[in-house]
TIBA-946672 format. One line per 8 residues: number of its first residue (from 1); their letters; for each residue y negated, z negated, x negated of C-alpha. Coordinates in Angstrom, 1 decimal, always signed. Each point is the difference from the previous one (the first is absolute). Example, Ala and Ser with C-alpha at 12.3 -4.5 7.8 and 13.67 -1.06 7.14 Angstrom:
REM residues 2
1	AS	+4.5,-7.8,-12.3 ~ -3.4,+0.7,-1.4
END
This chain:
REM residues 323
1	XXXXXXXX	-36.9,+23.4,-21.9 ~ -1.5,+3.2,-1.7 ~ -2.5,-0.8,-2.9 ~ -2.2,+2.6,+2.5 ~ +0.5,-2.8,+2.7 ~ -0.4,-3.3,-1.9 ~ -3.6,-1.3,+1.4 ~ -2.2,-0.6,-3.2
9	XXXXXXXX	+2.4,+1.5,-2.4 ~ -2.7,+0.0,-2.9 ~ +0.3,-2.0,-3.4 ~ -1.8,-3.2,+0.6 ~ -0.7,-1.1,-3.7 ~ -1.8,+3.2,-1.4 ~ -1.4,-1.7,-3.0 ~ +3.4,-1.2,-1.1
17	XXXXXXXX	+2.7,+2.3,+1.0 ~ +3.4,+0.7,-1.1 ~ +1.7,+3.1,+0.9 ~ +3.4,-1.9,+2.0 ~ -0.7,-2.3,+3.0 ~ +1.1,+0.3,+3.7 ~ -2.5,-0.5,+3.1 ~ +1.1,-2.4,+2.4
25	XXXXXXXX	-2.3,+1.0,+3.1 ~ +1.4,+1.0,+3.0 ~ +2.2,-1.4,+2.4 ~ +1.2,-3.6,-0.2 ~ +2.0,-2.6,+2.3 ~ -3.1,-2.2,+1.6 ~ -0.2,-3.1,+1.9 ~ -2.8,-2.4,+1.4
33	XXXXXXXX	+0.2,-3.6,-0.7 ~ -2.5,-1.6,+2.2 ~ +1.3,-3.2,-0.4 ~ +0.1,+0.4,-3.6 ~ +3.8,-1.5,+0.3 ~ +2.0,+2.9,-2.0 ~ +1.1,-2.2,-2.7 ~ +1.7,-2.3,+2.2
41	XXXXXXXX	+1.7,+2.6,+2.4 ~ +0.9,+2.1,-3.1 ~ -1.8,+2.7,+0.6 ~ -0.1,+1.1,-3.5 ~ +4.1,-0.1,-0.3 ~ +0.7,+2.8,+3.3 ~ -1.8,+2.9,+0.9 ~ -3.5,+0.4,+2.0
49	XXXXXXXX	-0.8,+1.0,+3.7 ~ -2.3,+2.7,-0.5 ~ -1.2,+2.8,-2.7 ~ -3.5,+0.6,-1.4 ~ -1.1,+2.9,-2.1 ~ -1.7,-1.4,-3.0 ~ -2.4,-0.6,-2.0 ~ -1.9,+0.0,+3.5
57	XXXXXXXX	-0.4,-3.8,+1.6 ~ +1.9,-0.8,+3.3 ~ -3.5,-0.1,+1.9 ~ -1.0,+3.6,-0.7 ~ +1.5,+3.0,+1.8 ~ +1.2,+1.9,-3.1 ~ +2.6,-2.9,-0.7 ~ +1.5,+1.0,+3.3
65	XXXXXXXX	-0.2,-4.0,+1.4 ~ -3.8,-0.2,+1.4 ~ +0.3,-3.7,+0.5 ~ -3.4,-1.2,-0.4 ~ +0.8,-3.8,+1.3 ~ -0.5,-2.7,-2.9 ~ +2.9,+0.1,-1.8 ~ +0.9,-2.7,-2.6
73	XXXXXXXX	+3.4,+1.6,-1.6 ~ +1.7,+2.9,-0.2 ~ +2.7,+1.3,-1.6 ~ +1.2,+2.9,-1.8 ~ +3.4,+1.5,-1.2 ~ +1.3,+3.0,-2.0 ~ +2.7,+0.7,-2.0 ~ -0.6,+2.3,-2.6
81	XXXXXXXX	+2.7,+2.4,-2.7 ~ -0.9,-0.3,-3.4 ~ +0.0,+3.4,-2.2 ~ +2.7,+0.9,-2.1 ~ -2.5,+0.6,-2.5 ~ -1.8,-2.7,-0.3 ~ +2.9,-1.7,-2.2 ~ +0.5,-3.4,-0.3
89	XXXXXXXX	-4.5,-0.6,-0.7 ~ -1.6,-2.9,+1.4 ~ -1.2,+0.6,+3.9 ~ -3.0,-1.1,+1.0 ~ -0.9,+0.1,+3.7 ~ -3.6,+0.5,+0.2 ~ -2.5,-1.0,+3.5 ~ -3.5,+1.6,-0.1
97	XXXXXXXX	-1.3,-2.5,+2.7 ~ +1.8,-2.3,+2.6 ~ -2.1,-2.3,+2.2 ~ -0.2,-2.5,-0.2 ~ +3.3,-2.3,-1.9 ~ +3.1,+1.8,-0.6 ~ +3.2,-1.4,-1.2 ~ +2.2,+2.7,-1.0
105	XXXXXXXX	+4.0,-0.2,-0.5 ~ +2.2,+2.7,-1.8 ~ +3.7,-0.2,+1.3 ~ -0.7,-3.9,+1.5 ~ -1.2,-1.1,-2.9 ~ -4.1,-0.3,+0.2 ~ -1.5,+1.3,-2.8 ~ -4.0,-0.6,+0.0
113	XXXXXXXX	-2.7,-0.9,+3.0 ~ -3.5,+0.5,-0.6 ~ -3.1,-1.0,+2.3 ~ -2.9,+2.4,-0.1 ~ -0.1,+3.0,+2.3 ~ -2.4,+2.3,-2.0 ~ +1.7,-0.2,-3.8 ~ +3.2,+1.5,-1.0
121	XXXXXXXX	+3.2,-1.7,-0.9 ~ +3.5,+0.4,-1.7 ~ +3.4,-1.2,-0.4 ~ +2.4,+0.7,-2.8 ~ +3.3,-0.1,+1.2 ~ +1.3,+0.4,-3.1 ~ +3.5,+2.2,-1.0 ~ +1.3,+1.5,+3.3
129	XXXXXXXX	+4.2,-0.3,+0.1 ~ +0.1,+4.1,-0.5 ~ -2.2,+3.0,+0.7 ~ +0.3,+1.3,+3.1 ~ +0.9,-3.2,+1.1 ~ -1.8,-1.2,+3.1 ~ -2.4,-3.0,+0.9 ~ -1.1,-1.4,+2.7
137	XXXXXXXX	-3.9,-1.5,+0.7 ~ -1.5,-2.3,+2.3 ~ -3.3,-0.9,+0.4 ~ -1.5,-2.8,+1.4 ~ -4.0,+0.3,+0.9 ~ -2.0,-2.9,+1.5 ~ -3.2,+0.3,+1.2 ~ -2.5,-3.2,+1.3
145	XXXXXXXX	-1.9,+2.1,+2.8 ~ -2.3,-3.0,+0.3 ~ -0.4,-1.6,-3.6 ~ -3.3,-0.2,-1.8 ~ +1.5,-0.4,-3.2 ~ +1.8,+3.5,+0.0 ~ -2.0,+2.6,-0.7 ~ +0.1,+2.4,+2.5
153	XXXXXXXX	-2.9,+2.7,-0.9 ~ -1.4,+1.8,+3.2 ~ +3.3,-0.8,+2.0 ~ -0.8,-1.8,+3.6 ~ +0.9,-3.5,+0.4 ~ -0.6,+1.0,+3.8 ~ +2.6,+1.3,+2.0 ~ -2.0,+3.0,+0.5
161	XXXXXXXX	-1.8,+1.5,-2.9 ~ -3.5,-0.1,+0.4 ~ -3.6,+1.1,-1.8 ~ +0.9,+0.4,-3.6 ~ +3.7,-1.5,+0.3 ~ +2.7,+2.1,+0.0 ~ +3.6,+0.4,+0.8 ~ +2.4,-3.0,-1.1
169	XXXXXXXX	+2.4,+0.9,-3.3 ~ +3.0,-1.5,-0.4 ~ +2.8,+0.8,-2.6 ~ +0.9,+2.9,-2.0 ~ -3.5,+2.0,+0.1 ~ +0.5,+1.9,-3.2 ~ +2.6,+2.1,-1.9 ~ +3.3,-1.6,-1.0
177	XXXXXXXX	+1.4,+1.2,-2.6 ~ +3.4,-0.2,-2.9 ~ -0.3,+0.6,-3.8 ~ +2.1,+0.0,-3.1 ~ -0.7,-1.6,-3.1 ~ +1.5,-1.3,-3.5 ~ +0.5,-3.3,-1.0 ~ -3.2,+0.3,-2.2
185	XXXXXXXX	-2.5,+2.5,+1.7 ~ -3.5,+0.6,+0.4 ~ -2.8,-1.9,+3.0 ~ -3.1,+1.6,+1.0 ~ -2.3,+0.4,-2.6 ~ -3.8,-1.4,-0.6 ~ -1.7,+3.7,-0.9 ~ -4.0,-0.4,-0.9
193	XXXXXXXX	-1.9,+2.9,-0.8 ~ -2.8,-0.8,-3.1 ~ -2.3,+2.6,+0.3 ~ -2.1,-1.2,-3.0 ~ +2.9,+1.2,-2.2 ~ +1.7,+2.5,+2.4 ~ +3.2,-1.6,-0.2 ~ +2.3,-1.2,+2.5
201	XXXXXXXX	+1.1,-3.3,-0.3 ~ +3.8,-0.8,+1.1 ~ +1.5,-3.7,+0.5 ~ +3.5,+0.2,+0.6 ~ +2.3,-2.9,+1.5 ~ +3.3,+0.2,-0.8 ~ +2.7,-2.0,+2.4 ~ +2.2,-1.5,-2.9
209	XXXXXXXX	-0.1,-0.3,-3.7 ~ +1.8,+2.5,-1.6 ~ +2.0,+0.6,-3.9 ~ -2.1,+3.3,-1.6 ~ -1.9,+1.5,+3.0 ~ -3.0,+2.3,+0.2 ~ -2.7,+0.5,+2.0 ~ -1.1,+3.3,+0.0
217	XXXXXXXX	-3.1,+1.4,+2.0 ~ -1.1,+4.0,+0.3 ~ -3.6,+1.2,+1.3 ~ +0.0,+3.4,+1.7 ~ -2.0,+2.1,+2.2 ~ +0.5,+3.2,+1.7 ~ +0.0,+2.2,-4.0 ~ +2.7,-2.6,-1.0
225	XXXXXXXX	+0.3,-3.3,-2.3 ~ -3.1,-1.5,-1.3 ~ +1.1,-2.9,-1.9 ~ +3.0,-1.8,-0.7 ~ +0.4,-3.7,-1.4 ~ +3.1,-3.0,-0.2 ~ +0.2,-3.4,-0.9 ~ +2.5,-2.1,-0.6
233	XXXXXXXX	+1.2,-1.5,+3.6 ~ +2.7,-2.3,-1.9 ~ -0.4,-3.8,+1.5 ~ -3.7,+0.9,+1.4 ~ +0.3,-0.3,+3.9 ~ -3.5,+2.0,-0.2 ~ -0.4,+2.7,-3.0 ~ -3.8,+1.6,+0.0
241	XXXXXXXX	-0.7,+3.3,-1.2 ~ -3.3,+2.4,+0.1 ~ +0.3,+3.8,+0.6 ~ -3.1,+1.6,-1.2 ~ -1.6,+2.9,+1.6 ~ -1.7,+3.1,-2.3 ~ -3.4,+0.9,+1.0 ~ +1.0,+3.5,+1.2
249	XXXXXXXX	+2.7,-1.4,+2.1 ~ -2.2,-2.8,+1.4 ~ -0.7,+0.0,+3.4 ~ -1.4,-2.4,+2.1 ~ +0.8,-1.5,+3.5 ~ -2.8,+0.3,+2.6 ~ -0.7,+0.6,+3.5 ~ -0.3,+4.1,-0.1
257	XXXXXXXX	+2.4,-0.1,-2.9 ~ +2.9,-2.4,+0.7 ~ +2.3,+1.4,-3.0 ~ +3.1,-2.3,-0.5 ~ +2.1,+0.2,-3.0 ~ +3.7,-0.2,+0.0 ~ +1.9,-3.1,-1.9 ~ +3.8,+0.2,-1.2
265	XXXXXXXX	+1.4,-3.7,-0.8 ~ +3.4,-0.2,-1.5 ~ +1.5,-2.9,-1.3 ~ +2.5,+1.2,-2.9 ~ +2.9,-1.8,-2.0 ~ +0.5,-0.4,-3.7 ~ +2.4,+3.4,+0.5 ~ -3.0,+1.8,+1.6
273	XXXXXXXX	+1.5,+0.0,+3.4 ~ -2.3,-0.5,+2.6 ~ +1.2,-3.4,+1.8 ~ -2.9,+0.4,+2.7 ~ -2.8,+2.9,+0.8 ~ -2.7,-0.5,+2.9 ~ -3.4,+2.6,+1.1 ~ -3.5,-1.3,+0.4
281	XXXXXXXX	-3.5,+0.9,-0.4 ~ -3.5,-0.4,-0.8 ~ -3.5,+0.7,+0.1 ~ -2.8,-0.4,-2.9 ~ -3.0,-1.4,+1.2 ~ -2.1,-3.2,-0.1 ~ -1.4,-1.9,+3.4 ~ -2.5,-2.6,-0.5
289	XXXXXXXX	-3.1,-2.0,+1.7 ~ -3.3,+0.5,-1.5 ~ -2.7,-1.9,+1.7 ~ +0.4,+0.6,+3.8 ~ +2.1,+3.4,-0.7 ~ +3.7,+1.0,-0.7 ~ +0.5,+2.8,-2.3 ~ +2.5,+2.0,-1.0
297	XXXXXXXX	+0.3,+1.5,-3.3 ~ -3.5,-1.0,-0.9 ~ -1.3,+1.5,+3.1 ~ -1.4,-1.9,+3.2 ~ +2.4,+0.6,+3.1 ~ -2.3,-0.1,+3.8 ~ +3.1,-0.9,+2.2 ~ -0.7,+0.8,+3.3
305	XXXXXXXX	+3.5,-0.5,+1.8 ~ +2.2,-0.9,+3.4 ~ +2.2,-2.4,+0.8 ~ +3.5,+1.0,+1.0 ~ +1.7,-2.9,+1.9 ~ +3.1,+1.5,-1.0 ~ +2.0,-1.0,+3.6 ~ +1.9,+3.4,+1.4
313	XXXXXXXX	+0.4,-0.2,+3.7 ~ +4.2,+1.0,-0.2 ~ +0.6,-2.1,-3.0 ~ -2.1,-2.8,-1.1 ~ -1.4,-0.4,-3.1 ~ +2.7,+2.5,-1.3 ~ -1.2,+3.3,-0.2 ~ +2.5,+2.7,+1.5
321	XXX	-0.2,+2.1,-3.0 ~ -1.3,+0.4,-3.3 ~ -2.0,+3.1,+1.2
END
């Protein structure tokens, strides 16, 4: 499938990307469960019935299923060819949002299962054999139409939905996606803006310890860098730094200015190579609650706003594009 093609081809991490990764939406072997019985048939060891176009759920349209019934497993299956280029790196095989639990296996060995539909998820699978090997996935998803212990958000426990309860989810609802890493590599950072002392503030976890690394951090904006700092990243799983802003580069976030500066985060050995490298960003302002008001930046903030149910009629709760 053309990248042109691939439904939701976007970068779902934007505040911690990496320039190599592969999107795994589009289509995939499906297959109902409705007896939630798969394990003991096998279903995860042959291949499925049906195909779905992810990350849209099987109830929606968009997914090319429509089955709005209760269903209580599904399955998916995909088998996908590593790049040449991503060398012999750690892969890990990352889920935006399944609903509801998801048991995941990576050539029929399972390799994670997570329970929470709304919070992302990942699975090292460690050292594939050799790039451009392939792999094959399978995903389980069960989903408890009628349990109150599951949270379900504005999904209908009714057959039908109804009022403000919408459209059933089940499964893969968000982008799938494959990236590579090194054996000691970067996680997404904690950034906190300090506006006090117009300096951004950088916590950075680091996966493994590591013999002579650096963590190094560069501020920028549209005219170029604005500061750069490092700190030793050598046995600290979570090296801090501060990257101080000038006053005639200082620029505040706010509603009718909401200016963004750009972060560069490498991870560099004791021979200056850079091991690991990953984008982010961040705004400078303050947000806090002063008697009965919020403010931003020192200023009080009148929110006068809508609420966006967020449910698309041809795809769920995922939106069709990014536009």
């Amino acid at each position: 499938m053309s990248k042109e093609a691939i439904p939701r081809p976007e970068y779902p991490r934007p505040q911690f990307e990496r320039a190599e990764w592969l999107c795994l939406n589009g289509p995939w072997e499906f297959e109902i469960d409705q007896g939630d019985s798969g394990i003991q048939r096998g279903v995860h060891e042959r291949t499925l019935n049906d195909e779905i176009l992810v990350p849209f759920c099987p109830e929606s349209d968009m997914s090319g299923i429509a089955n709005t019934d209760y269903l209580n497993a599904v399955w998916y299956r995909r088998t996908v060819q590593i790049p040449q280029s991503w060398g012999d790196r750690n892969l890990l095989l990352h889920f935006q949002a399944v609903d509801y639990d998801a048991t995941v296996w990576v050539d029929g060995v399972e390799v994670g299962r997570h329970r929470g539909g709304f919070t992302p998820f990942s699975c090292n699978l460690g050292r594939p054999s050799g790039a451009g090997d392939e792999i094959t996935i399978v995903v389980r998803a069960r989903d408890e139409a009628w349990g109150r212990a599951q949270p379900r958000g504005k999904q209908a426990r009714d057959f039908a939905p109804n009022a403000a309860n919408y459209l059933r989810v089940t499964g893969i609802w968000q982008t799938v996606w494959l990236e590579p890493v090194p054996d000691v590599s970067l996680r997404r950072p904690r950034i906190t803006p300090d506006v006090a002392n117009s300096v951004i503030r950088v916590e950075q976890p680091i996966s493994n310890n590591g013999v002579g690394l650096t963590f190094q951090a560069v501020l920028s904006d549209a005219a170029g860098p604005i500061s750069t700092a490092e700190c030793s990243a050598e046995f600290d799983l979570s090296p801090r730094l501060d990257l101080p802003i000038p006053e005639e580069r200082r620029r505040l976030w706010s509603i009718e200015d909401p200016h963004l500066y750009d972060l560069d985060l490498r991870l560099v050995d004791a021979d200056g190579t850079v091991v690991d490298r990953a984008t982010s960003y961040a705004g400078l302002r303050s947000v806090a609650i002063i008697g009965n008001a919020i403010t931003l930046n020192g200023r009080v903030v009148f929110q006068r706003l809508v609420l966006d149910q967020g449910w698309y009629p041809e795809s769920g709760m995922t939106a069709p594009t990014d536009g």
